[in-house]
N, C-alpha and C positions, 0 to 999 in steps of 0.2 A: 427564670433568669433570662434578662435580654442575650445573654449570649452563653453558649453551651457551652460549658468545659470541658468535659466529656463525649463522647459519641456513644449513642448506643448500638452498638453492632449488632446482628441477627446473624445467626449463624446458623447452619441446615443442618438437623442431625437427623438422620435418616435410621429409622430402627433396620437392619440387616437382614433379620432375621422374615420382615412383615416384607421388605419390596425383592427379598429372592428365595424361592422355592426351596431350595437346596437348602441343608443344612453342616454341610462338610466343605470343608474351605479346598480339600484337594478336590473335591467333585465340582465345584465350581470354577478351579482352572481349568480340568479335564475338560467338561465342555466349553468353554471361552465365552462364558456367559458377561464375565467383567474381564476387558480387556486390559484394560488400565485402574491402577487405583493407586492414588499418588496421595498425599499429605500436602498442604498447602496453610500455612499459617496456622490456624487452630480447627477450621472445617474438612472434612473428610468428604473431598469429592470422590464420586465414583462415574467413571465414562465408559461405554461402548455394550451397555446393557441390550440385551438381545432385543432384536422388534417385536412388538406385542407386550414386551413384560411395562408395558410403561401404566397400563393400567394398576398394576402393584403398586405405583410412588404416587400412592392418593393424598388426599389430603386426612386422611386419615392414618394412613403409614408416615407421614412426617408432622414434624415438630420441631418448631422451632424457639429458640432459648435464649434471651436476650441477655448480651455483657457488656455491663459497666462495668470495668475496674478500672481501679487506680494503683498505678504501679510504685511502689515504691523508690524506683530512681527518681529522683528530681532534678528532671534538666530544664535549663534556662530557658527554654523559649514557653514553658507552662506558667516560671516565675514572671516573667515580666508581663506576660497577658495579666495573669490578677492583679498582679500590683499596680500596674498601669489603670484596672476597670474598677477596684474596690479598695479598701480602705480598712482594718484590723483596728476594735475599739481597746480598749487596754484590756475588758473587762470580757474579752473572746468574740466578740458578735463580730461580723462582716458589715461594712454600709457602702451603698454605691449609688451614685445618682441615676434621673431618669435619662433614657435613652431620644437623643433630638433633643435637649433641651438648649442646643444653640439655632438651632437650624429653623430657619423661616419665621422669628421671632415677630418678622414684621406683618405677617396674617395672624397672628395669633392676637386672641383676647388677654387685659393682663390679670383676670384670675389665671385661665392657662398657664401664663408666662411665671406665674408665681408660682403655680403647681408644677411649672418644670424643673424648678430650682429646689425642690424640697427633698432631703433624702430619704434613703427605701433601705427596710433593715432587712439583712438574710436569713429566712427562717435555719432552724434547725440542721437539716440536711445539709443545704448549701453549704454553713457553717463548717459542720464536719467536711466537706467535697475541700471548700477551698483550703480548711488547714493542714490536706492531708496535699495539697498542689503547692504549697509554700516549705519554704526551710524553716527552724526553728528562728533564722534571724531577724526573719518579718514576722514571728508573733512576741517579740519582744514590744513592748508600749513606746511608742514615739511622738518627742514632744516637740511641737513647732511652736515660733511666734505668729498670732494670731490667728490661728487655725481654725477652719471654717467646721472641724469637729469636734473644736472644746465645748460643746454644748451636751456632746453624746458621749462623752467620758468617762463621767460617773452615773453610772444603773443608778436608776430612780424610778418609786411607782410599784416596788415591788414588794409581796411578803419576804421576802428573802434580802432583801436589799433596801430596808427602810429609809426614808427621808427623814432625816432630825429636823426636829426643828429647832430656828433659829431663839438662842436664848435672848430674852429682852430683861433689863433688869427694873 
């Protein structure tokens, strides 16, 4: 997707037990091995580990565990990013145009320029990402006059979702 809705954060979990020798939490203030160890959002920093222990926090004693979630409060400034960059078809898919297709029209060739006006459907994932950044009130189906996505309204092309054909008498 041209623009992330998400971040993926990385967050350092540090196995304890691999970057400090000691296995008893009072033995460990007793010598003042870890000065400080505080909580900070969802990462477990630890500071003032003894000199020389720094060879324990190999890359082999850490690991690190990437989070994507999506929270289930739904506040407004997530609503109006989607809604503003994509478009909900009746039939659940996401569609969003391409990204620059106003911008420097006049160097561009006009296949390009026809190729920037074309729309791009959301695979799967995305799909689920953005229904799950929206309220129920934007996946309700919304009808306009002349709407540049009455074309993409009704699925078509599909085992699941046949084309009739038209009856001729």
């Amino acid at each position: 997707m041209a623009v992330s809705l998400t971040k993926s954060l990385s967050g350092l979990c540090i196995q304890a037990r691999n970057a400090v020798p000691s296995t008893n939490h009072t033995e460990l203030l007793s010598r003042n091995k870890i000065l400080h160890i505080c909580r900070s959002f969802s990462a477990l920093q630890i500071k003032g580990l003894e000199n020389g222990s720094s060879e324990r926090l190999s890359k082999g004693n850490l690991h690190t565990s990437s989070v994507c979630l999506t929270t289930p409060e739904l506040k407004e400034w997530r609503e109006h990013r989607v809604i503003d960059r994509f478009y909900r078809l009746p039939w659940g898919a996401w569609i969003r145009t391409r990204g620059g297709r106003k911008k420097g029209l006049y160097k561009k060739v006009p296949r390009h320029r026809w190729q920037l006006q074309q729309h791009i459907f959301c695979n799967y994932h995305q799909n689920k990402l953005l229904d799950k950044l929206v309220t129920p009130k934007w996946k309700e189906p919304k009808y306009f006059a002349d709407s540049p996505y009455e074309p993409y309204s009704q699925r078509t092309n599909s085992y699941w979702h046949p084309n009739p054909r038209k009856f001729y008498p």
